[in-house]
Backbone bond lengths (Angstrom), bond angles and torsions (degrees), N, CA, C in turn:
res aa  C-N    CA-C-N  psi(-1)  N-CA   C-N-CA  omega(-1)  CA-C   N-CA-C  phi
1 X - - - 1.448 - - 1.519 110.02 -
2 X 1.407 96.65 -97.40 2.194 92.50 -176.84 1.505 102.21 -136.48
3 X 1.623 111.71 153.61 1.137 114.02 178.48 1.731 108.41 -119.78
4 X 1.129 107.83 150.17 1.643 107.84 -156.99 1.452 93.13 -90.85
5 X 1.183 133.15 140.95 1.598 150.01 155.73 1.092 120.27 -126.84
6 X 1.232 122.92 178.73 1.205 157.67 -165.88 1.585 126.88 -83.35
7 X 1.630 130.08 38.87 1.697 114.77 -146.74 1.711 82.73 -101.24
8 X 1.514 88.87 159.38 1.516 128.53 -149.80 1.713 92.93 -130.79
9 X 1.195 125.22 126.05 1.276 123.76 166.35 1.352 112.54 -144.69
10 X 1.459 98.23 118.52 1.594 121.69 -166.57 1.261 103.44 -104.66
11 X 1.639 105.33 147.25 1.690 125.69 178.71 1.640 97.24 -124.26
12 X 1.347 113.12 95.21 1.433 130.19 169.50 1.771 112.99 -31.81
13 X 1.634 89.46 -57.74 1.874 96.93 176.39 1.386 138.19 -40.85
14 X 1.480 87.94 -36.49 1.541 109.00 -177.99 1.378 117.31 -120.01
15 X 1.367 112.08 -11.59 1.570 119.98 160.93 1.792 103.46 84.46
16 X 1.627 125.45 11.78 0.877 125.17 -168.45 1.811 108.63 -113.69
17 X 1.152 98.30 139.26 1.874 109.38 -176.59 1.272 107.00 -125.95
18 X 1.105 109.50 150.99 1.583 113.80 177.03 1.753 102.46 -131.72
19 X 1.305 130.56 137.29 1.055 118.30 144.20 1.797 142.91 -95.53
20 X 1.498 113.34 176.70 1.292 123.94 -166.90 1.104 136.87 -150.62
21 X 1.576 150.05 104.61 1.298 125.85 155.45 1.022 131.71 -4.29
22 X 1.597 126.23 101.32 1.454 114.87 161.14 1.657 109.50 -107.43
23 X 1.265 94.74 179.62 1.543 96.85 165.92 1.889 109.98 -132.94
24 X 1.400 122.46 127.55 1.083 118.26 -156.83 1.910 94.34 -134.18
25 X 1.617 99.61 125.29 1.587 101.72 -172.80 1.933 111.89 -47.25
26 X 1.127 120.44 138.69 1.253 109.77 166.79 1.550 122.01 -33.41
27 X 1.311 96.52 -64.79 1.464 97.03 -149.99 1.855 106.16 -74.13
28 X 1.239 119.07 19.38 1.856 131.43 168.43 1.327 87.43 -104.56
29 X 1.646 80.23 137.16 1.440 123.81 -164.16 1.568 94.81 -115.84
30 X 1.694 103.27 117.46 1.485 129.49 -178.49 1.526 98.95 -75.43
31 X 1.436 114.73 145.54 1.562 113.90 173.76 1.453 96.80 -102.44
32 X 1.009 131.09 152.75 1.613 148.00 -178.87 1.403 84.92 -119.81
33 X 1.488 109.56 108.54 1.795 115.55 136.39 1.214 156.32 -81.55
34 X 1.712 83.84 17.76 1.654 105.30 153.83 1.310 140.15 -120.05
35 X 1.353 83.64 13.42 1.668 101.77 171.73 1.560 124.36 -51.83
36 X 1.217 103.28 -46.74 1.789 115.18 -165.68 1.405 103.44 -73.16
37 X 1.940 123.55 -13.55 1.207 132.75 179.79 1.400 140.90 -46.13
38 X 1.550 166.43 155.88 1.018 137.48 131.73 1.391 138.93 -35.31
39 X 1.162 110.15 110.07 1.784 92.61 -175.71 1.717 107.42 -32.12
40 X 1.095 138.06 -61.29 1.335 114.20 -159.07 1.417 94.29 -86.25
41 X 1.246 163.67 -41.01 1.648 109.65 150.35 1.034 150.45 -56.86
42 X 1.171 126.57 20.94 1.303 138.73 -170.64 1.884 95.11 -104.55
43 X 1.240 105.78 -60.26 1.569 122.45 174.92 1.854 104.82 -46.15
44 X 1.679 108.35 -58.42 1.313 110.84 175.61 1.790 110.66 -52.67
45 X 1.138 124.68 -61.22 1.263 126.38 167.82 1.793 113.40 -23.66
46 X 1.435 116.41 -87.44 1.275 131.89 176.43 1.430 119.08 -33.36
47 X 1.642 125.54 -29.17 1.236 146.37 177.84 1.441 110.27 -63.02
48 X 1.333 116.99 -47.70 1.569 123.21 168.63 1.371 130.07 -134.58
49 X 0.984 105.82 109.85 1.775 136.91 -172.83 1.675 103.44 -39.82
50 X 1.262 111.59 -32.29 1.957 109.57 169.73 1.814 106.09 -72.83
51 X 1.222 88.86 -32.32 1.868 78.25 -160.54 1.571 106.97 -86.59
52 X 1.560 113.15 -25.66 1.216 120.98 161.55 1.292 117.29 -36.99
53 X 1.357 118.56 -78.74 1.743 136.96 163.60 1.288 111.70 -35.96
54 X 1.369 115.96 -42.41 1.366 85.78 -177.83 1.663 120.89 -88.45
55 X 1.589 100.25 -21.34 1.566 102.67 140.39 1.565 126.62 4.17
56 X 1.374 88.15 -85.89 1.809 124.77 -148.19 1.854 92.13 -68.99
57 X 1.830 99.54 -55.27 1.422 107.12 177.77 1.823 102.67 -41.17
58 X 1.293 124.76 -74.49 1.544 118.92 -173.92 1.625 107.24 -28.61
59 X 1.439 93.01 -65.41 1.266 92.89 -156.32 2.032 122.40 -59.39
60 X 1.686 95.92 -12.04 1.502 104.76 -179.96 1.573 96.44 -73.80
61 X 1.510 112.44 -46.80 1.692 104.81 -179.01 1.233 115.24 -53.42
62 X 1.037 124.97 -81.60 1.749 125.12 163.28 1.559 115.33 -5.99
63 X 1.036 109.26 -44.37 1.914 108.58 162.96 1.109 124.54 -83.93
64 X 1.346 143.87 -10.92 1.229 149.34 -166.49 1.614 101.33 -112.39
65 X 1.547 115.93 -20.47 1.336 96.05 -176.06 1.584 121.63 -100.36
């Protein structure tokens, strides 16, 4: 059926996220956007929760534009 995670929904403008319970069907397949990474940036990333985000922030612009 569904497995419960973790979703994060960020407002770029204001730089503010909140998180949430979701529930997401098993069988959907999560993309990791740190997959394609170096392990040691990927590790550096995960280490601090600012640089992570602001990570994620780039990488949401880069799709939206």
């Amino acid at each position: 059926m569904f497995e419960r995670c973790i979703g994060l929904a960020w407002c770029g403008g204001c730089r503010i996220y909140s998180g949430n319970m979701v529930y997401v069907p098993r069988k959907r397949v999560l993309v990791d956007l740190l997959a394609f990474l170096p392990p040691e940036q990927r590790e550096r990333l995960l280490r601090s929760e600012t640089r992570l985000i602001e990570f994620l922030d780039r990488q949401a612009r880069r799709g939206s534009g």
